[in-house]
C-alpha positions in Angstrom: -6.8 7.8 6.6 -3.7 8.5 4.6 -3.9 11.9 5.3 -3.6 11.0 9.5 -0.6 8.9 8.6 0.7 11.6 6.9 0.5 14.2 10.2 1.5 11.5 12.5 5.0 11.1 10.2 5.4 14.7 9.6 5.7 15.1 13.2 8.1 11.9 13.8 10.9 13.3 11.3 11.9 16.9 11.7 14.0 16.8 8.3 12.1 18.2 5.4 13.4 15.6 2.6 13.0 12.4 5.2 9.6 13.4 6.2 9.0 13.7 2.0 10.4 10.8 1.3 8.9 8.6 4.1 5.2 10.1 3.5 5.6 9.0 -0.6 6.7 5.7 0.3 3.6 5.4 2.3 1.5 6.5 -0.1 2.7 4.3 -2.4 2.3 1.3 0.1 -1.1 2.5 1.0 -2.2 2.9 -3.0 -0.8 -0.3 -3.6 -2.8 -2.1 -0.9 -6.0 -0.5 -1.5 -5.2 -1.4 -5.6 -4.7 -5.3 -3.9 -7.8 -5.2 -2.1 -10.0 -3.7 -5.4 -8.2 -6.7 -7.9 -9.4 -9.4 -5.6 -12.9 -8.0 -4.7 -13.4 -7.9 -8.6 -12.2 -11.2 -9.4 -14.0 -12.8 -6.7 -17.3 -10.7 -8.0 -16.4 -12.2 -11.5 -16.1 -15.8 -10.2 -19.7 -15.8 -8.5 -21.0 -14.3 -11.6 -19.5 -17.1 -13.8 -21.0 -19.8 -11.6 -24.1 -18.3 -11.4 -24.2 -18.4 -15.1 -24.3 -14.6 -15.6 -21.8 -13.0 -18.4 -22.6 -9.2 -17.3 -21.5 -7.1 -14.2 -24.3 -5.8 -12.6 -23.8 -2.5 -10.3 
């Protein structure tokens, strides 16, 4: 997916340092959302566990 986002800007922006700039910024929008999403999925996982009385992560 990032790697769409990243040929759909290069071919917006026609200057080379823009188009660099623009594509970290996503990625570090992208990263940060996916980083988000991981954090919550975890401590939601750890929540069940604790009211099912388990202490251990099972994968």
């Amino acid at each position: 997916m990032a790697e769409a986002i990243d040929d759909t800007l290069s071919r917006y922006m026609t200057d080379e340092s823009k188009r660099a700039e623009m594509i970290l910024a996503w990625q570090r929008v992208f990263n940060a959302v996916v980083h988000h999403m991981r954090t919550g999925y975890n401590e939601r996982r750890k929540e069940k566990l604790r009211a099912s009385g388990k202490t251990d992560l099972e994968y």
